[in-house]
FIMARDREN-286309 format. One record per atom (N, C-alpha, C): residue number from 0; atom name; x negated, y, z negated. Coordinates in steps of 0.05 Angstrom, whole numbers. Layout:
<setis>
 seq atom      X      Y      Z
 NUM   CA      X      Y      Z
...
</setis>
This chain:
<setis>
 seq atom      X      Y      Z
   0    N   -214   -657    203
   0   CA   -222   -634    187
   0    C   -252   -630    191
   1    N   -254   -598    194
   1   CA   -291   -603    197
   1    C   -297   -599    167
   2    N   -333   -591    169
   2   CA   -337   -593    150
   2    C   -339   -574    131
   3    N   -342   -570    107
   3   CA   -331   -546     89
   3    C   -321   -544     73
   4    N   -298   -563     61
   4   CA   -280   -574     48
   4    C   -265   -593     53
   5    N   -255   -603     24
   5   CA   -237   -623     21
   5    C   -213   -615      4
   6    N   -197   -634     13
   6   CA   -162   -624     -3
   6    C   -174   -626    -23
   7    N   -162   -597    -40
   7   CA   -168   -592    -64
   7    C   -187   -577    -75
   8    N   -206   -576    -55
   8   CA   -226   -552    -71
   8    C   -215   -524    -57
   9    N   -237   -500    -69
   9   CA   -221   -477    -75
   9    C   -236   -465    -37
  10    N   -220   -467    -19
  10   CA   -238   -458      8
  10    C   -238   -422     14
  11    N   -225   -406    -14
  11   CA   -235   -383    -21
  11    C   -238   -374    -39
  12    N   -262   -361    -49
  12   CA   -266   -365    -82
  12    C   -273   -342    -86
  13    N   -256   -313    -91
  13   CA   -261   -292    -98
  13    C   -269   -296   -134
  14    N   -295   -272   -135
  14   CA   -301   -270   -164
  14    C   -309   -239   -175
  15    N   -294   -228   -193
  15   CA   -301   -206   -206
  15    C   -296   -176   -179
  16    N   -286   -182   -158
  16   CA   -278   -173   -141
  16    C   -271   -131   -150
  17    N   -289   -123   -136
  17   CA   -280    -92   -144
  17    C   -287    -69   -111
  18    N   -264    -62   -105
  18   CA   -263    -44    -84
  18    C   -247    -23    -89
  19    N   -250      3    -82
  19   CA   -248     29    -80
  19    C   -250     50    -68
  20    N   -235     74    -64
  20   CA   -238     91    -41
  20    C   -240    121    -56
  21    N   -266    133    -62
  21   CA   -266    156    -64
  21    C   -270    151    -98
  22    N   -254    161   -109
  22   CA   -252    166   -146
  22    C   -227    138   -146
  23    N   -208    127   -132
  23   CA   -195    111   -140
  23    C   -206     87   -131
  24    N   -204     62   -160
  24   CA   -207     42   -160
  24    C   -177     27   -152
  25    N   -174      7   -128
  25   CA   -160     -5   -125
  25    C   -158    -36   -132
  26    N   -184    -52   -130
  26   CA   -179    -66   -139
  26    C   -197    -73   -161
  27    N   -196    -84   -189
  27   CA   -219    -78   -206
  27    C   -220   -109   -227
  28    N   -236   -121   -220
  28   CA   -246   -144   -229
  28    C   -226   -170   -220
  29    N   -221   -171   -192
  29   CA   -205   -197   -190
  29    C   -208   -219   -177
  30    N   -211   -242   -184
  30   CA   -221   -269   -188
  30    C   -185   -284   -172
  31    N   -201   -302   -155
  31   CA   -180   -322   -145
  31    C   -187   -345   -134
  32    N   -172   -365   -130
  32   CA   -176   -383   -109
  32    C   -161   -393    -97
  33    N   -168   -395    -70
  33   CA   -145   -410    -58
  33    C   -153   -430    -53
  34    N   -135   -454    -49
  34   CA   -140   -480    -38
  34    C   -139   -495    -21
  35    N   -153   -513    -15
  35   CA   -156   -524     10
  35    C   -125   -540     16
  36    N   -109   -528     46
  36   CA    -90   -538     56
  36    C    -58   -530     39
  37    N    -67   -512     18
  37   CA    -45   -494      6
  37    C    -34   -469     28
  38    N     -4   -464     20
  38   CA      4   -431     26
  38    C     11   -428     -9
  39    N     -9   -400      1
  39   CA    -11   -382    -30
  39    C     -3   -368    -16
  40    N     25   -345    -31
  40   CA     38   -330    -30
  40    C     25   -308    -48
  41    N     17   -284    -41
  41   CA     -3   -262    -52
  41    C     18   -232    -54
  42    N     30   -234    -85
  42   CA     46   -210    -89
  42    C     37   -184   -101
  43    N     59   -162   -107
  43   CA     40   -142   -118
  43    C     61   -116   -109
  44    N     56    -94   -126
  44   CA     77    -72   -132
  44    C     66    -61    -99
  45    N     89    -41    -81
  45   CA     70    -26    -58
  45    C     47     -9    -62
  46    N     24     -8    -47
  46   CA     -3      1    -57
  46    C    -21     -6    -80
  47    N     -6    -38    -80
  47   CA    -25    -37   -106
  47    C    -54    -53    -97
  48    N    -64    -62    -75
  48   CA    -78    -67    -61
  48    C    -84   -105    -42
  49    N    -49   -110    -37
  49   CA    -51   -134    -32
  49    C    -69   -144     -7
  50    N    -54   -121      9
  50   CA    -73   -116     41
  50    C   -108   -113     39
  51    N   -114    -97     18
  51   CA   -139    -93      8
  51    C   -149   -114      4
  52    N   -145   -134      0
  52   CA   -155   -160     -8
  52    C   -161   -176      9
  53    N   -144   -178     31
  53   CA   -144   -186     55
  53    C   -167   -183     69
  54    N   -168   -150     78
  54   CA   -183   -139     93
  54    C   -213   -145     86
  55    N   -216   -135     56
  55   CA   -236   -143     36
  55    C   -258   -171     43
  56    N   -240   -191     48
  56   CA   -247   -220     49
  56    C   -250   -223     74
  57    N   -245   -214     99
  57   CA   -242   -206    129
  57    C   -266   -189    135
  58    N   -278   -182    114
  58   CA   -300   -150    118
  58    C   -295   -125    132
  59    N   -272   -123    129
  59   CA   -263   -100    146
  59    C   -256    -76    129
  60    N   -266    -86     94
  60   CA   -272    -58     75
  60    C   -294    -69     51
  61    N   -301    -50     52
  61   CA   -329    -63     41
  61    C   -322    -55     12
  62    N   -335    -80     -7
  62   CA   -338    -89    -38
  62    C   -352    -67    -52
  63    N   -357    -56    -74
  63   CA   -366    -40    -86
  63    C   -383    -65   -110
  64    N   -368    -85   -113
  64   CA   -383   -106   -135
  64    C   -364   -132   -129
  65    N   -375   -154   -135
  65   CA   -363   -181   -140
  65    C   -372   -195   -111
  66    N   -360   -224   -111
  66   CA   -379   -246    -96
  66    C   -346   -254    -75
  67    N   -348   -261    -50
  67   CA   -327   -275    -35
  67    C   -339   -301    -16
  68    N   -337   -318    -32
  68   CA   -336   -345     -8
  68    C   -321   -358     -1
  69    N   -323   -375     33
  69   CA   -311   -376     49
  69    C   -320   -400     56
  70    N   -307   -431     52
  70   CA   -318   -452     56
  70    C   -343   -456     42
  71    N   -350   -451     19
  71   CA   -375   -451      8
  71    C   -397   -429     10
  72    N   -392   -414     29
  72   CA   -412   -397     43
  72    C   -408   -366     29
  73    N   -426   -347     15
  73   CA   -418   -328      6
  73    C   -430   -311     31
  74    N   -402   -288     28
  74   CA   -409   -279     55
  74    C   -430   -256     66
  75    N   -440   -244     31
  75   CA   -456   -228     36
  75    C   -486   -245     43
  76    N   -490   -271     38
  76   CA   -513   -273     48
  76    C   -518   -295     77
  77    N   -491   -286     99
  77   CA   -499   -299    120
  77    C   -510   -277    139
  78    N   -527   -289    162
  78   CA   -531   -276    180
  78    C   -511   -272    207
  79    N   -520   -253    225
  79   CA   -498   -257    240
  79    C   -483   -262    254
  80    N   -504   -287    259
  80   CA   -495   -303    277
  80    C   -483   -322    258
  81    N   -484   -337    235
  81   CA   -481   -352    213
  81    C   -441   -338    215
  82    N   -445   -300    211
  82   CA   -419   -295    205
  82    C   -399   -303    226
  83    N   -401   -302    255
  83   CA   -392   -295    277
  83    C   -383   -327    277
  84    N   -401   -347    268
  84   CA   -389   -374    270
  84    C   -366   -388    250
  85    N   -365   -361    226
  85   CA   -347   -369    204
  85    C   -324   -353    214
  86    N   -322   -335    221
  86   CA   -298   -316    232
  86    C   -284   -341    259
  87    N   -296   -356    266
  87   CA   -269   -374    284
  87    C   -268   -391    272
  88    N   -261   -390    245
  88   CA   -252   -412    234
  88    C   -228   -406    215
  89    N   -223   -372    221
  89   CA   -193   -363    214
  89    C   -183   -349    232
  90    N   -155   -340    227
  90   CA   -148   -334    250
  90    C   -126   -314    228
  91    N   -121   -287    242
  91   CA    -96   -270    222
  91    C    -76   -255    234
  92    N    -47   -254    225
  92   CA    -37   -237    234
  92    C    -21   -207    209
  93    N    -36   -194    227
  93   CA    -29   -167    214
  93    C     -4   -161    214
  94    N      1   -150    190
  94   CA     31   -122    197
  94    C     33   -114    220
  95    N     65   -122    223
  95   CA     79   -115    247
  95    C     58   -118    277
  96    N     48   -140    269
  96   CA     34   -155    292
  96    C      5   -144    309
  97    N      7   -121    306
  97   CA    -17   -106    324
  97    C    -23   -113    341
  98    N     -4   -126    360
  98   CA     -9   -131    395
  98    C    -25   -104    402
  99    N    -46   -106    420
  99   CA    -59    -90    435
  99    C    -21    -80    457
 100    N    -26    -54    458
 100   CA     -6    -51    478
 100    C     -6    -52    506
 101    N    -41    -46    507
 101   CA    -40    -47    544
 101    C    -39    -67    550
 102    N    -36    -89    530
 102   CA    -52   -110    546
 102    C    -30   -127    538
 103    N    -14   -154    563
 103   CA     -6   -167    564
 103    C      5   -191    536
 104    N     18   -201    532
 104   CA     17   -225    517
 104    C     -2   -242    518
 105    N    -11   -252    555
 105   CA    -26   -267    552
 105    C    -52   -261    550
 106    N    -60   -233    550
 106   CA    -87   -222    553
 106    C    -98   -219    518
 107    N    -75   -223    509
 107   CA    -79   -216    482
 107    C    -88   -236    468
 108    N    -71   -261    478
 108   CA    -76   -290    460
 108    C   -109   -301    470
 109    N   -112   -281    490
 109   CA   -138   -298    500
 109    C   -160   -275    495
 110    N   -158   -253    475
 110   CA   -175   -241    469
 110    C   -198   -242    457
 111    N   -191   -262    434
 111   CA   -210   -278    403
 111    C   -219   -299    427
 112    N   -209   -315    446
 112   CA   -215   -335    460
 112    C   -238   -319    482
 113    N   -244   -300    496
 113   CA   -262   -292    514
 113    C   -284   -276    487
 114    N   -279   -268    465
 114   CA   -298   -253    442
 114    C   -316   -283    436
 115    N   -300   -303    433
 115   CA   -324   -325    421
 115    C   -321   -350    428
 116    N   -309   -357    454
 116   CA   -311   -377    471
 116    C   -321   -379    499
 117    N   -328   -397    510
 117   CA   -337   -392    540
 117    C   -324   -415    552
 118    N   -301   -405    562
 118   CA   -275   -423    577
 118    C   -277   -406    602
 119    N   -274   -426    630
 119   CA   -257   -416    648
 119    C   -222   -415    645
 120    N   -223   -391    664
 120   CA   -198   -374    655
 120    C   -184   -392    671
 121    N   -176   -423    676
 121   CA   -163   -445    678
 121    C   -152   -456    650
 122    N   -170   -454    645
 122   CA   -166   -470    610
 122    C   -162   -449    585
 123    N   -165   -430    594
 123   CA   -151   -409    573
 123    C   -128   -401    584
 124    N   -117   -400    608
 124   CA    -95   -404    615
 124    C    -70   -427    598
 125    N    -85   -452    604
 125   CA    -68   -472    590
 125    C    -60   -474    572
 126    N    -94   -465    550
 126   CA    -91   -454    520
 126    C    -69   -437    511
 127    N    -70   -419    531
 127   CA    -56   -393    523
 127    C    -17   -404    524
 128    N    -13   -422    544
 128   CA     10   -429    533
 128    C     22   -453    525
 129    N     -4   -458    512
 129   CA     -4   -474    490
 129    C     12   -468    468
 130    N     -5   -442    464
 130   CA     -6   -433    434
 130    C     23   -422    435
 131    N     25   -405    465
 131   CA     58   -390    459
 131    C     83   -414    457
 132    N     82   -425    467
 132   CA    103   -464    454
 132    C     94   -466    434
 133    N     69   -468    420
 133   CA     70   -468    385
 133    C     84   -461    370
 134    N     92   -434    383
 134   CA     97   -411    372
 134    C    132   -406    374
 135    N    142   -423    389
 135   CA    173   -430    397
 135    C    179   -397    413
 136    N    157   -395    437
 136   CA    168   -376    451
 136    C    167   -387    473
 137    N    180   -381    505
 137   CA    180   -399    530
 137    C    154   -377    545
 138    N    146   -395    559
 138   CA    117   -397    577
 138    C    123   -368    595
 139    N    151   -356    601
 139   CA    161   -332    613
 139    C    146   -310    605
 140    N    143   -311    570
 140   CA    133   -284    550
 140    C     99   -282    558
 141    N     88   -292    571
 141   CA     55   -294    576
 141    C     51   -273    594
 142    N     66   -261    606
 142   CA     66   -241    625
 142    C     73   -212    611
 143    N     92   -212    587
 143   CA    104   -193    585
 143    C     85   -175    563
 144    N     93   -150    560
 144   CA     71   -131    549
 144    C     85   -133    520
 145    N     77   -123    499
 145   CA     92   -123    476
 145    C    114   -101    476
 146    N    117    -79    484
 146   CA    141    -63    492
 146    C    164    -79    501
 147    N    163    -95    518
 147   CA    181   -119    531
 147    C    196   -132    511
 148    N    177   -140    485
 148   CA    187   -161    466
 148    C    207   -143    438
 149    N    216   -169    425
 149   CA    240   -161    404
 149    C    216   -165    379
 150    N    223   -151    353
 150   CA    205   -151    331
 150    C    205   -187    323
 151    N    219   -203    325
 151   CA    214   -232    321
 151    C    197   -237    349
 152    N    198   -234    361
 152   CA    172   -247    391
 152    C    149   -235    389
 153    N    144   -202    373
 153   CA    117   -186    376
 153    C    106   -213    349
 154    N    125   -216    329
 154   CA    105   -234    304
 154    C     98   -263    319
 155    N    119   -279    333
 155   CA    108   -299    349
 155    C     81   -290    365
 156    N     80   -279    382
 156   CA     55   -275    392
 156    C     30   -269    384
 157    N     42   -251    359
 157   CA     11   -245    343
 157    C      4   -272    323
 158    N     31   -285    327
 158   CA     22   -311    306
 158    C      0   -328    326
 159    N      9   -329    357
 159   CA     -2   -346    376
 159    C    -24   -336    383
 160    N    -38   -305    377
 160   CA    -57   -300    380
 160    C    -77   -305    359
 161    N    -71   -307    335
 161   CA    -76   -321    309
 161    C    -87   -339    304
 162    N    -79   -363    322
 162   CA    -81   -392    327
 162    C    -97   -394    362
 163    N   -102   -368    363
 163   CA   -117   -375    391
 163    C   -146   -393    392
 164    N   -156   -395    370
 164   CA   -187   -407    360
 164    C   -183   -442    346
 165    N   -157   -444    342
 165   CA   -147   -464    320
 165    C   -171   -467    295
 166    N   -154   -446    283
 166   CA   -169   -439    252
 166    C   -155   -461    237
 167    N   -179   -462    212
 167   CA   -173   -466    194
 167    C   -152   -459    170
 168    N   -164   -425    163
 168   CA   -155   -414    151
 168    C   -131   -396    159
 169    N   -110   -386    157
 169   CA    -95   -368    168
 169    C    -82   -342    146
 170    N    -90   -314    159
 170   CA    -79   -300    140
 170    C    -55   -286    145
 171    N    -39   -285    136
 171   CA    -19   -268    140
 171    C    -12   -238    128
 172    N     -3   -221    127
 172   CA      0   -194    123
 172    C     32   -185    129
 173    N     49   -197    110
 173   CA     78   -189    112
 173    C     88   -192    125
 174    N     92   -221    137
 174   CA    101   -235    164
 174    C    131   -236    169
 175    N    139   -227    151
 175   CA    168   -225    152
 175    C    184   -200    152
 176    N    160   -179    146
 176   CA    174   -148    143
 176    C    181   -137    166
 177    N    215   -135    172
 177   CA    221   -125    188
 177    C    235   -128    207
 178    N    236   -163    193
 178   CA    251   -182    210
 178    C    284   -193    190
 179    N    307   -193    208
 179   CA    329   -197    191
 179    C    330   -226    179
 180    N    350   -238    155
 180   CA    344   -255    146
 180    C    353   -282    163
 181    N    355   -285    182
 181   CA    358   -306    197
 181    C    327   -313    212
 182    N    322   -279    221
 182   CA    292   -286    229
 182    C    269   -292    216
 183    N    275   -281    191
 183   CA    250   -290    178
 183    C    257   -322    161
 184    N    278   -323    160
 184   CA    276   -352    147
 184    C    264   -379    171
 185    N    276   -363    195
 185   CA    256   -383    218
 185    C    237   -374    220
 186    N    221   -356    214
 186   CA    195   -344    216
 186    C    170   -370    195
 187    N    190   -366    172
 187   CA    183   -383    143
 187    C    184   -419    156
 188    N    201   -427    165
 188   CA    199   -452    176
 188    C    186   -463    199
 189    N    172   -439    215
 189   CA    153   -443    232
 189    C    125   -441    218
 190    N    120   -428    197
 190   CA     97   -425    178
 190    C     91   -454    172
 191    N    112   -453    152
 191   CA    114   -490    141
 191    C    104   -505    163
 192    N    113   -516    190
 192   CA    111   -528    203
 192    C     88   -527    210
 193    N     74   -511    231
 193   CA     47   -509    237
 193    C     23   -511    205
 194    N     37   -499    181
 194   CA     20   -513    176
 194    C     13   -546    159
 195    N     39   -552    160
 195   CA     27   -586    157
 195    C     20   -596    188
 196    N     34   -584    207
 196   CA     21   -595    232
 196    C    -11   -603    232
 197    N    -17   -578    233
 197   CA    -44   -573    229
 197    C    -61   -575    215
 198    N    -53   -576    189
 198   CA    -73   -579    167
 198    C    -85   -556    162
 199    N    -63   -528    158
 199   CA    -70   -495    159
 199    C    -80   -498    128
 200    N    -99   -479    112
 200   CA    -95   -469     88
 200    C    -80   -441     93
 201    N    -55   -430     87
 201   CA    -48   -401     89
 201    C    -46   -386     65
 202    N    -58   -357     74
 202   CA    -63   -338     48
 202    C    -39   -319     58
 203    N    -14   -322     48
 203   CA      0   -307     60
 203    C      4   -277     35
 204    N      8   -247     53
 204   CA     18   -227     33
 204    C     37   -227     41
 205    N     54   -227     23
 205   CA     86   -219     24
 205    C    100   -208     -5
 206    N    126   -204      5
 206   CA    147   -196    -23
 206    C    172   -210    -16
 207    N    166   -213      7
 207   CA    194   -228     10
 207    C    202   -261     -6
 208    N    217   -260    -15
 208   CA    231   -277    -47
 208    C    237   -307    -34
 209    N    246   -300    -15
 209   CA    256   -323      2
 209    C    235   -337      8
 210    N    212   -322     12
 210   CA    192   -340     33
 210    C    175   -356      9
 211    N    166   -338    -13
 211   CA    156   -346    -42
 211    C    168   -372    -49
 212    N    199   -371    -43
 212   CA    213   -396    -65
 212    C    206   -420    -44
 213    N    213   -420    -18
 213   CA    215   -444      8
 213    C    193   -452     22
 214    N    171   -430     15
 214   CA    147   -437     34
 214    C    117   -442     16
 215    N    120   -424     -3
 215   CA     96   -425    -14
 215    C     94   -444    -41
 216    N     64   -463    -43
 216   CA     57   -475    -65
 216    C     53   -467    -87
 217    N     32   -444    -84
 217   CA     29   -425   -105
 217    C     36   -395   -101
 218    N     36   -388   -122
 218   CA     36   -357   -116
 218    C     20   -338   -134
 219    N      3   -315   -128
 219   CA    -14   -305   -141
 219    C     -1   -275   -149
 220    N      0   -266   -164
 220   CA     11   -239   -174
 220    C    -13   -215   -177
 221    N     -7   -194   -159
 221   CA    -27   -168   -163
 221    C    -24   -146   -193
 222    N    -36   -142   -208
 222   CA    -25   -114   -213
 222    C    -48   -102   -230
 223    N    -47    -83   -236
 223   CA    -75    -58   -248
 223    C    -99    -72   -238
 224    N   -104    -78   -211
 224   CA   -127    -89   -200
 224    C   -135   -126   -199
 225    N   -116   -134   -212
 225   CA   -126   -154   -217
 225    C   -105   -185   -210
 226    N   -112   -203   -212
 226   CA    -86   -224   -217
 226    C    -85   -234   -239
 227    N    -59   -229   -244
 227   CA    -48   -234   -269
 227    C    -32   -256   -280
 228    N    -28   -270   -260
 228   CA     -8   -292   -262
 228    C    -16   -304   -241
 229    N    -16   -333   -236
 229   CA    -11   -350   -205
 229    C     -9   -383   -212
 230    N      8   -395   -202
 230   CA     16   -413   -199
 230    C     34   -416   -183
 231    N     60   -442   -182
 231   CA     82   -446   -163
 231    C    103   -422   -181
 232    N    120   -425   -168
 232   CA    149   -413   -166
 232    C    154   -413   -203
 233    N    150   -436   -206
 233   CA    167   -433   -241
 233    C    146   -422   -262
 234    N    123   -415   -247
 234   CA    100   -404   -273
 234    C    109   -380   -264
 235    N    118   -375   -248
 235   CA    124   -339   -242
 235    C    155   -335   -261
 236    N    161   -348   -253
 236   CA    192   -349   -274
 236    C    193   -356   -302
 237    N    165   -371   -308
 237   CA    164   -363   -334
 237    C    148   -346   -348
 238    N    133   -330   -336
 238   CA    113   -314   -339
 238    C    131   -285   -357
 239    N    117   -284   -378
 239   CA    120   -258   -399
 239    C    113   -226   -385
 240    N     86   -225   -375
 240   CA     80   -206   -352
 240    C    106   -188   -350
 241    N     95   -158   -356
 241   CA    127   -143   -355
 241    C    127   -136   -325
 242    N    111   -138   -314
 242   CA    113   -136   -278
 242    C    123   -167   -270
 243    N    110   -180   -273
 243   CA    122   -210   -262
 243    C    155   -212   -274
 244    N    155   -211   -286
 244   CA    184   -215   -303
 244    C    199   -199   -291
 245    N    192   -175   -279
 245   CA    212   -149   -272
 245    C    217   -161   -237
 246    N    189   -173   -229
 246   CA    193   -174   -197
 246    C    216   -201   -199
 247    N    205   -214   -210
 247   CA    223   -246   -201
 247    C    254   -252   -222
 248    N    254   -230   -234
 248   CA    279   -225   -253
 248    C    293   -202   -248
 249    N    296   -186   -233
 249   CA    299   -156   -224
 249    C    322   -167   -214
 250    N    340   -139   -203
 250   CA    355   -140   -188
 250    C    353   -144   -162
 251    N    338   -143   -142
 251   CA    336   -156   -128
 251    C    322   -199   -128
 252    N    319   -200   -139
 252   CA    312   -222   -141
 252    C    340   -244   -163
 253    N    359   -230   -169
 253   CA    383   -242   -167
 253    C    398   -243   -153
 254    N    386   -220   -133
 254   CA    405   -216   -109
 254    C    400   -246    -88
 255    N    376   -247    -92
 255   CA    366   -279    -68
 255    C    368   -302    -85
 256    N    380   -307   -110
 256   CA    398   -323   -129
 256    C    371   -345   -147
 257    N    355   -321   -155
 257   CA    346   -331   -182
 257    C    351   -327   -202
 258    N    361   -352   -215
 258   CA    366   -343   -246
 258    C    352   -331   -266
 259    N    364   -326   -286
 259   CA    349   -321   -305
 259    C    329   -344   -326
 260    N    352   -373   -317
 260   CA    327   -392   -330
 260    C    307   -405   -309
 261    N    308   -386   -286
 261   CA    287   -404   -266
 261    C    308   -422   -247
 262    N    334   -423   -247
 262   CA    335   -439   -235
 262    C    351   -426   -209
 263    N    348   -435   -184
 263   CA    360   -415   -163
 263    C    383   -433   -134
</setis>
């Protein structure tokens, strides 16, 4: 483990958190933490700004008020070279994967790897199918463009591009949307795996019920800007919250066989 944290402290520590677009406030005073070597499962009604949070903590939408640190480091006061050395120490994959299209599988996984490494293209070769065996895809798919691939191989690859830096941190962005339930439950057990392999902390967004109950330690709940609930699986099931109560007590969520006393 480098240095930065230890199991157990909070290795992201959103506070008072407020972002917005125009006259609408999306997210408005929200405080979190995630922990070192946890998957936090990050829920929330559609649009209510789970992605926002993401991006937010990523700097890829800028804060209107509140503080985000990252291994100890708050991010508004590094420089940028300081930033550029904290950004390979996560790694993310977006909705529905965002493979570059022109560009190969393998050109892809070795994109983050030529942006902030200086490897000959021998050893980012090797890297590169490295990561795609990580990833339980065969060494064949390194050639192929993402058009080529099935919606379970575009999320493998963007997972393997993800892990092209071997981050620490890993984000996810609805890793399962889109995929049928055979795929995403192996999607969910390749998560699990890489990350005790590894020693991942994952901030995963999702809705999917399945992945909440089998994969994640905690789970954090979105709603009127803020989090409102978070703990494991049974603080969500016992949670009063007329949104929490509706999501993990609803009809769909008896449908993936939670009870009503929590037990599934």
């Amino acid at each position: 483990m480098r240095a930065g944290a230890e199991p157990g402290d909070a290795i992201i520590r959103v506070r008072d958190l407020v972002v917005g677009f125009g006259d609408r406030v999306i997210l408005n005073g929200l405080s979190l933490d995630v922990m070192q070597g946890e998957i936090l499962g990050f829920v929330g009604a559609s649009g209510g700004g789970k992605s926002v949070l993401t991006r937010t903590i990523l700097g890829l939408v800028p804060k209107r008020a509140g503080t985000v640190e990252v291994f100890g480091q708050n991010l508004d006061t590094l420089s940028y070279v300081q930033r550029r050395q904290l950004e390979q120490r996560w790694g993310v994959l977006f909705q529905q994967g965002a493979l570059f299209s022109s560009l190969t599988v393998r050109q892809n996984i070795q994109f983050p790897m030529r942006e902030y490494l200086d490897l000959s293209p021998r050893l980012m070769d090797e890297l590169t199918i490295a990561k795609i065996e990580m990833v339980g895809l065969s060494p064949d798919v390194a050639e192929k463009a993402p058009s080529e691939l099935s919606g379970g191989m575009i999320k493998r690859a963007a997972l393997a591009r993800s892990l092209a830096l071997d981050p620490e941190i890993l984000f996810l962005d609805e890793p399962t949307s889109g995929l049928d339930p055979i795929g995403a439950g192996e999607f969910d057990e390749l998560i699990a795996t890489l990350q005790q392999t590894l020693g991942l902390t994952v901030f995963m967004v999702t809705h999917d019920l399945d992945s909440l109950h089998t994969v994640c330690d905690r789970i954090a709940a979105l709603a009127e800007g803020k989090v409102i609930a978070v703990g494991p699986i049974e603080t969500m099931l016992a949670s009063d919250h007329p949104w929490v109560s509706a999501y993990f007590h609803g009809k769909r969520a008896r449908a993936a066989g939670f009870g009503t006393n929590g037990a599934r």
